[in-house]
C-alpha positions as CSV (number, residue, x, y, z in Angstrom):
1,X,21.4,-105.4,38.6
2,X,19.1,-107.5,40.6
3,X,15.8,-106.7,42.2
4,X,16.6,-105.5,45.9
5,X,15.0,-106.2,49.2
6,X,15.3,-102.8,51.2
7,X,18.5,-104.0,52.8
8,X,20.4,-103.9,49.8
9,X,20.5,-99.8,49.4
10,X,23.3,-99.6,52.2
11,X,24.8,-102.9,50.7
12,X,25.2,-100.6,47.4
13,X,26.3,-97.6,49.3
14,X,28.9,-100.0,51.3
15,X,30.4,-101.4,48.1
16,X,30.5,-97.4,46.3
17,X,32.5,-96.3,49.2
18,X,34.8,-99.7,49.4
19,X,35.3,-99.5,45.2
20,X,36.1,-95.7,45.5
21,X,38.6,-97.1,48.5
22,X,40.4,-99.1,46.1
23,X,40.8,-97.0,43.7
24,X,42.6,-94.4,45.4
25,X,44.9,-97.1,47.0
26,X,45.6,-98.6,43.4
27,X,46.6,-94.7,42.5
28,X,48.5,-94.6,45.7
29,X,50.5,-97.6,45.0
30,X,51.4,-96.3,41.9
31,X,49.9,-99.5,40.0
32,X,47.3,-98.1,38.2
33,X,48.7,-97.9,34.8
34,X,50.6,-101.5,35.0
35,X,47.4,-103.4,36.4
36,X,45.4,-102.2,34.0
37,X,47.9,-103.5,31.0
38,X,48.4,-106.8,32.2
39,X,46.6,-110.2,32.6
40,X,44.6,-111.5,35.2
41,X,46.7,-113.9,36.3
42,X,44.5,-117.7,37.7
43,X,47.8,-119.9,38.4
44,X,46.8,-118.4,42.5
45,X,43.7,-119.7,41.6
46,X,44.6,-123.3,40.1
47,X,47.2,-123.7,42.8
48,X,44.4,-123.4,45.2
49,X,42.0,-125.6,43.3
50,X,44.6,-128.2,43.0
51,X,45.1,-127.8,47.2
52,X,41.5,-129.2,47.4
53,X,41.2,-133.0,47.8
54,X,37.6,-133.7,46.3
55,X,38.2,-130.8,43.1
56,X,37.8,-132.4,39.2
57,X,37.9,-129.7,36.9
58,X,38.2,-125.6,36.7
59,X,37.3,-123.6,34.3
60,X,37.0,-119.6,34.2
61,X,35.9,-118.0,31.2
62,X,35.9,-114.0,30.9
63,X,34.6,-111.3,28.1
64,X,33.7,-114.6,26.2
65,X,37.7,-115.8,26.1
66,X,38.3,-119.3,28.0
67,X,41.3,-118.2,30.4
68,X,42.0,-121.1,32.5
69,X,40.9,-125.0,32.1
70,X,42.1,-127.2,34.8
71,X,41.5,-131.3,35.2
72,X,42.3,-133.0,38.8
73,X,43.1,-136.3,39.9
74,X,41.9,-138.0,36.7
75,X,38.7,-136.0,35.2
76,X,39.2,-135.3,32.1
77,X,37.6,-132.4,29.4
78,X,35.6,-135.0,27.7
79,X,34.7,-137.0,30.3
80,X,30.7,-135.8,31.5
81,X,30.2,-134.6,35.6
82,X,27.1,-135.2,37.2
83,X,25.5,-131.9,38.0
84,X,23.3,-133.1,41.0
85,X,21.4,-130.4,42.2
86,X,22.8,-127.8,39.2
87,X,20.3,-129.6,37.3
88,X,17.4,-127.7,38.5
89,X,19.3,-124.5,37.1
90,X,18.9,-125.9,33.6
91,X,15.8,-127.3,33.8
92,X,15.1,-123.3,34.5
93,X,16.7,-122.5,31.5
94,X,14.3,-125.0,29.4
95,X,11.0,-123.7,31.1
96,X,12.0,-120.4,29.6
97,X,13.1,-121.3,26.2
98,X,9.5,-123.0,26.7
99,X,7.9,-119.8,26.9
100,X,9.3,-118.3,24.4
101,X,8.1,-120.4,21.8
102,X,5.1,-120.4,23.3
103,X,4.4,-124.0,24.6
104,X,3.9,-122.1,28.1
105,X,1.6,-119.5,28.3
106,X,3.0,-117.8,31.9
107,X,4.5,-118.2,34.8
108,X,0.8,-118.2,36.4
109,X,-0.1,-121.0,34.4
110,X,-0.9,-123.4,37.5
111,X,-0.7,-127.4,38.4
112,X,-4.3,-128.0,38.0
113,X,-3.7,-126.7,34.0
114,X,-1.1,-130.1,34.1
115,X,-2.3,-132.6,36.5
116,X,-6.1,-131.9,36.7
117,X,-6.6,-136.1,37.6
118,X,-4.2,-136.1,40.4
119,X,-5.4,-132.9,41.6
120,X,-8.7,-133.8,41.4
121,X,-11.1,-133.1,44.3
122,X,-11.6,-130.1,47.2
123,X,-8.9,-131.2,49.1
124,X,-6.4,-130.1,46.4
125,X,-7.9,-126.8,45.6
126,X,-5.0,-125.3,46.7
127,X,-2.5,-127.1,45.4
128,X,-4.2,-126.9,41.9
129,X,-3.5,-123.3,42.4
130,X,0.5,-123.3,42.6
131,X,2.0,-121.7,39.9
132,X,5.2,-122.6,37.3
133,X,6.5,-120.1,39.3
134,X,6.1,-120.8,42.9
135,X,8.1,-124.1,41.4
136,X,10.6,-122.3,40.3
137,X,11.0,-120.3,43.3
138,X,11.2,-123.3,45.4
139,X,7.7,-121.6,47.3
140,X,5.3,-124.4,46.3
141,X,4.5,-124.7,49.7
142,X,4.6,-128.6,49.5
143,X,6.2,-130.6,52.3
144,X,10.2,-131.3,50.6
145,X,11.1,-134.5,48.8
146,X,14.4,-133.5,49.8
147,X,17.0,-134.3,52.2
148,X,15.4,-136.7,55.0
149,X,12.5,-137.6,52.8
150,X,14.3,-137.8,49.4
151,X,14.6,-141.8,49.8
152,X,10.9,-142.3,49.9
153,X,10.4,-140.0,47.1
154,X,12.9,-141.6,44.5
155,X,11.6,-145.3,45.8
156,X,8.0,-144.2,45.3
157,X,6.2,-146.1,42.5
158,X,5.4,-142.7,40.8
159,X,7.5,-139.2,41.4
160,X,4.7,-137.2,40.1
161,X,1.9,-138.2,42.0
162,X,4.5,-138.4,45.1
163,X,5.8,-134.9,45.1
164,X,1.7,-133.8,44.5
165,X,0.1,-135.6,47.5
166,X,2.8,-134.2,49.6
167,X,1.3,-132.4,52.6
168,X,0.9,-128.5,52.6
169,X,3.3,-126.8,55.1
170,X,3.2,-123.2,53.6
171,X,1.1,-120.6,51.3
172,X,2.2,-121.2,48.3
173,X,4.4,-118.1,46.5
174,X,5.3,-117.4,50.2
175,X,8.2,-119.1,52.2
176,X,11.1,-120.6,50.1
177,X,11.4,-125.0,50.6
178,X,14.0,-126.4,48.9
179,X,12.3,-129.6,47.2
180,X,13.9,-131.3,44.4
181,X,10.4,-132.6,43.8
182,X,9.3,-129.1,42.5
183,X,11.8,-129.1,39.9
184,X,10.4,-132.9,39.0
185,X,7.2,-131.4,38.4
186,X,8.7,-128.9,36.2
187,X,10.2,-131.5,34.0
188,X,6.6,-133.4,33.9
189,X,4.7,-130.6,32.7
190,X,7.6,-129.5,29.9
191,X,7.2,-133.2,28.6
192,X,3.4,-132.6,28.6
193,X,4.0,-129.2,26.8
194,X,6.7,-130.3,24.6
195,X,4.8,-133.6,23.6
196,X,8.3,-135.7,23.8
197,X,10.5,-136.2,26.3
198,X,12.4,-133.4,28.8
199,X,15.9,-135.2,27.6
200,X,14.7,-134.6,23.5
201,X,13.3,-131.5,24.7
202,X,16.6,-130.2,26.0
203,X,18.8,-131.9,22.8
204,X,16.4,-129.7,20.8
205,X,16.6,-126.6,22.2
206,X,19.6,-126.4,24.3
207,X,22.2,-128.8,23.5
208,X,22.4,-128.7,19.8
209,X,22.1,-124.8,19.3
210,X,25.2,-125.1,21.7
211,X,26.8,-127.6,19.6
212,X,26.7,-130.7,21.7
213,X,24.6,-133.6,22.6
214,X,22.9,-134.3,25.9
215,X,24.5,-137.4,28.0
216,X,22.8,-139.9,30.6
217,X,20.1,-138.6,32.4
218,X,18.0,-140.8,34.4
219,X,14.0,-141.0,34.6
220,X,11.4,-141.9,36.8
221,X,9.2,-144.9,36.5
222,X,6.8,-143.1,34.0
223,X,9.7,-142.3,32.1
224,X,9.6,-138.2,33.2
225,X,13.5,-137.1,33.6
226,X,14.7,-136.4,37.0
227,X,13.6,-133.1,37.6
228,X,17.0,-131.1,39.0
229,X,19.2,-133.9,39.5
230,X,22.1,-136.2,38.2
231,X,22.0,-134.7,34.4
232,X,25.7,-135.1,33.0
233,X,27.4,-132.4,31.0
234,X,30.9,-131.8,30.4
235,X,32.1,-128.9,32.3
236,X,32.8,-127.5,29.0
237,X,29.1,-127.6,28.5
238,X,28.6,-126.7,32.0
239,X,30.5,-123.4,30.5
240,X,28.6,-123.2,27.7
241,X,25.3,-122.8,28.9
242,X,26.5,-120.8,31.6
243,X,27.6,-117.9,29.2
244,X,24.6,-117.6,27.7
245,X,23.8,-115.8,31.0
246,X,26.4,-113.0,30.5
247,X,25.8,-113.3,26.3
248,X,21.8,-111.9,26.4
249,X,21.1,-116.0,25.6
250,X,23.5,-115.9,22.8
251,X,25.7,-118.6,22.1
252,X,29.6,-117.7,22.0
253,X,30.9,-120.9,20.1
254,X,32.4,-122.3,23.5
255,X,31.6,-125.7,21.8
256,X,31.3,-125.1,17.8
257,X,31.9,-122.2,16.6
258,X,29.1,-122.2,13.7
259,X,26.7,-121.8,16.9
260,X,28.5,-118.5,18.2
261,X,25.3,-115.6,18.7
262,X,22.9,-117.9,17.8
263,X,19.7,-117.2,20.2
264,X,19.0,-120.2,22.4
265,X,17.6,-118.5,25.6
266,X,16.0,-115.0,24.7
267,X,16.9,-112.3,26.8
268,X,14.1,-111.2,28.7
269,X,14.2,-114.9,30.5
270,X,17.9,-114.2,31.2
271,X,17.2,-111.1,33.1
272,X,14.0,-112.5,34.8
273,X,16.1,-115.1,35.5
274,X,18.9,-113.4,37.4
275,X,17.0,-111.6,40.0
276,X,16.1,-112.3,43.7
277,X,12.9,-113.6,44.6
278,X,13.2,-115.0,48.0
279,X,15.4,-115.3,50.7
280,X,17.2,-118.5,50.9
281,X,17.3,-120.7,54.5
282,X,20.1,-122.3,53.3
283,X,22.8,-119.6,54.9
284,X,22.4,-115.8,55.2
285,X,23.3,-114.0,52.8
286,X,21.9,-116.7,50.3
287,X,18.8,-116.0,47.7
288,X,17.5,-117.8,45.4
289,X,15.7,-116.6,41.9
290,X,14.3,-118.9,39.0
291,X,16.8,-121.9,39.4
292,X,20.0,-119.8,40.0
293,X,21.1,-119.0,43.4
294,X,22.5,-115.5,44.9
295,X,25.2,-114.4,46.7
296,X,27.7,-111.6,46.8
297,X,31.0,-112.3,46.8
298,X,34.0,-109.6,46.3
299,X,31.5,-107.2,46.7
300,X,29.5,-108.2,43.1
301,X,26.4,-110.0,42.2
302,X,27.6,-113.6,41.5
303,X,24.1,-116.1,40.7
304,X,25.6,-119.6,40.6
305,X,24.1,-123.0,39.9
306,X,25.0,-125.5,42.6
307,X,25.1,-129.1,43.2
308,X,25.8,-131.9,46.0
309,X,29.2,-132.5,46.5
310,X,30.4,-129.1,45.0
311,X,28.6,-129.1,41.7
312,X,28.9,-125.2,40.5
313,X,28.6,-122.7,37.5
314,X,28.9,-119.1,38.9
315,X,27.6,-116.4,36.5
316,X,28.9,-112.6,37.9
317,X,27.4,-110.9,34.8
318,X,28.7,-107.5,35.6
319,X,32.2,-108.5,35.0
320,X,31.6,-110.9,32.5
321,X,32.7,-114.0,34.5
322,X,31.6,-117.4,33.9
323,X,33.4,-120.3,36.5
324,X,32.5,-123.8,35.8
325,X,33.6,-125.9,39.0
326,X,33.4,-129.9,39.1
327,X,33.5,-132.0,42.6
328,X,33.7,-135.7,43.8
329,X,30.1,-136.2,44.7
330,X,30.5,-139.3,46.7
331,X,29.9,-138.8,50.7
332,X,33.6,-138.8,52.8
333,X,35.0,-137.1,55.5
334,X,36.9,-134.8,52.9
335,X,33.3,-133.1,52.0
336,X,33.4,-131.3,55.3
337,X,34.3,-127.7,54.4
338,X,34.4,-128.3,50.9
339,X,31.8,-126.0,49.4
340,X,33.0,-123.1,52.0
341,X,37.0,-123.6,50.6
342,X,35.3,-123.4,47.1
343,X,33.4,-120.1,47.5
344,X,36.7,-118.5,49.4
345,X,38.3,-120.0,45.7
346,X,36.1,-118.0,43.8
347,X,35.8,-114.8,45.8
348,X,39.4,-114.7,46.3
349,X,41.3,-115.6,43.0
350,X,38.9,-115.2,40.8
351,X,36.2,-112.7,41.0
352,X,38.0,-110.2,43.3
353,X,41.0,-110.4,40.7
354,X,38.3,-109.6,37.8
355,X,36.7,-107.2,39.6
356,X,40.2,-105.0,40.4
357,X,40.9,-105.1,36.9
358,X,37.9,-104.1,35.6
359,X,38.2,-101.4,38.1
360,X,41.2,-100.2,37.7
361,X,40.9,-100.3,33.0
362,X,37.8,-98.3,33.8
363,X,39.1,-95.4,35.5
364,X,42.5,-95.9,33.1
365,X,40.2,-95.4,30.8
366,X,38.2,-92.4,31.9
367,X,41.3,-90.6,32.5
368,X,41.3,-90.2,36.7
C-alpha cells in the first residue's frame, strides 16, 4: 500500500464502504457464485482499444498469465515501440539495481560526489547538494529541460553540463518539476558508477536476466544515453519488466522461460519504488514516486510508466495487473484526448473488471 498524505484516510474509508457496496449488490444480483467461476473477459477492452485511432499494441497480463495481446494498424509483437518519456521509469529501475550491488552508496549520495568540475565554485553550492533522489523525484529544483526549453537542451553541445547550469527555481527535495534533464543526469552518473555505458549497463542487468537484448537507444554528444527518453522495447518487454513490479523483482519468464524467478530488481527497491513522494502538477489526482507515476483508478492503486503520445505500463500490484499500452507518438490532431480515452480504457475494462473478480473469488472464498 502506498505511503499516504493525510487525504488519503477518507479516500480508504470511501473505497471500504464503495467495495462492501458491491459486494452486497453482486449477492443481490445473485451473481456471486457464477462471476467468481468465470473469466475476465478483455474482448470490451480490445473492442475499445481497437476504437482508438493512434492505439499500436495491448497487452494485459494478470497473476503472471498473459490474457490478452492485441497489435493495431500495423505494429507488430516483434517490432520495438519507442517509450518516450516511460524511459525515465526504467532508468529508475537501473539506479536501484545499482544500489543493490553496491555501485551507489544512497539515495543521499549528491551531484557534487559526480560532477565535482562542473559544480565547481560557491555559486553551485547548492546544486552540489541535490541528491540521486531529489532526481528521481523530479524535485531537483533546476529550471526544466522540458517542454518549451527541451529544444535548446537536446541542441546543446553538452546535456550534462546543460541540464547543470540550469538556473535554480526551487529548494531542492521540495516542489516536484518535471525535467527530463534530471533523469539525463541520472543516466551520467550510472555510466560513471558502472564504468561502461547506461545502454551495456542495462543489457547487463536488466535485459538479459529478462531474456532479451536492449534495442536503439540514442546518446548525447559525450556519448551518455538519453536519460528518460526514446529507449525502444517491445511491448512484450515493456511487459516484462513491468511484472517484475507485481513479482518482488522476480522475473516470470514473460520472455524465456529459463529466466522465470530469477532476481533482477530486489525487492526492497520495488516497494521504495511504488510509493508517493510528491504531488504531481501534471493533473490532480496525479503523484509521482521514484520514476513511476500514481493515480487511482477503479478505486485501486494503479503506478504507471508513461510516455508522449500514449507511451504506458500500468502496474496495480494489489490485483496483480500488469497493462502494457503502445501509441503513435507523432503530433496530429487525433492526439487530442488520447491519453484521457486510454485511462477511461484501463479503468473501465480492465482494472475495474479485475478488481470485481478478485472481489467477488475473495468473499466466495471466505464463505459470505
Amino acid at each position: 500500500m502506498a505511503k499516504r498524505y493525510l487525504p488519503y484516510a477518507l479516500v480508504e474509508r470511501c473505497r471500504a464502504v464503495l467495495l462492501h457496496a458491491l459486494v452486497v449488490l453482486a449477492l443481490n444480483a445473485s451473481t456471486l457464485s457464477l462471476a467468481a467461476e468465470t473469466d475476465i473477459d478483455f474482448e470490451p477492452a480490445h473492442q475499445a482499444a481497437s476504437a482508438l485511432p493512434r492505439l499500436h499494441s495491448l497487452l494485459i497480463s494478470h497473476e503472471g498469465e498473459l490474457l490478452l495481446e492485441r497489435y493495431y494498424r500495423g505494429a507488430r509483437a516483434d517490432r520495438p515501440a519507442n517509450m518516450k518519456s516511460a524511459s525515465k521509469t526504467v532508468i529508475s529501475g537501473l539506479v536501484g539495481i545499482a544500489l543493490d550491488r553496491g555501485l551507489l552508496t544512497g539515495l543521499d549520495q549528491t551531484l557534487g560526489d559526480f560532477f565535482p568540475q562542473e559544480l565547481a565554485g560557491d555559486e553551485n553550492s547548492v546544486r552540489r547538494a541535490i541528491t540521486i533522489e531529489d532526481l528521481l523525484t523530479m524535485r531537483a529544483g533546476l529550471q526544466s529541460t522540458s517542454n518549451r526549453n527541451y529544444g535548446n537542451w537536446v541542441l546543446s553541445s553538452n546535456w550534462v553540463s546543460h541540464a547543470l547550469s540550469r538556473p535554480l527555481v526551487a529548494e531542492p527535495g521540495t516542489e516536484m518539476i518535471y525535467s527530463t534533464g534530471s533523469t539525463h543526469l541520472l543516466s551520467a552518473i550510472l555510466a560513471k558508477v558502472s564504468d561502461t555505458t547506461t545502454k551495456q549497463f542495462a543489457e547487463q542487468v536488466l535485459a538479459r536476466p529478462l531474456g532479451f537484448s536492449m534495442s536503439y537507444w540514442p546518446a548525447d554528444p559525450q556519448g551518455i544515453h538519453f536519460g528518460g527518453n526514446d529507449m525502444e522495447m517491445t511491448p512484450r518487454q515493456m511487459l516484462a519488466f513491468g511484472e517484475l513490479y507485481i513479482n518482488a523483482g522476480r522475473a516470470n519468464g514473460r520472455i524465456n522461460s529459463v529466466a522465470a524467478g530469477r532476481q533482477v530488481i530486489s525487492e526492497h527497491w520495488v516497494n521504495e519504488s511504488l510509493q508517493i513522494r510528491t504531488p504531481s502538477p501534471r493533473g490532480e489526482g496525479r503523484y509521482y514516486g521514484y520514476g513511476w507515476w500514481y493515480r487511482e483508478l477503479a478505486g485501486h492503486d494503479v503506478y504507471f510508466a508513461w510516455g508522449y503520445g500514449g507511451q504506458f505500463i500500468f502496474v496495480a500490484k494489489d490485483l496483480n495487473l500488469v497493462v502494457a499500452i503502445t501509441s503513435d507518438s507523432l503530433p496530429g490532431d487525433s492526439r487530442r484526448g488520447h491519453l484521457d480515452r486510454i485511462y477511461d480504457l484501463v479503468e473501465r475494462y480492465i482494472v475495474g473488471p479485475v478488481a470485481v473478480s478478485a472481489t467477488l473469488a475473495a468473499v466466495s472464498h471466505s464463505g459470505f
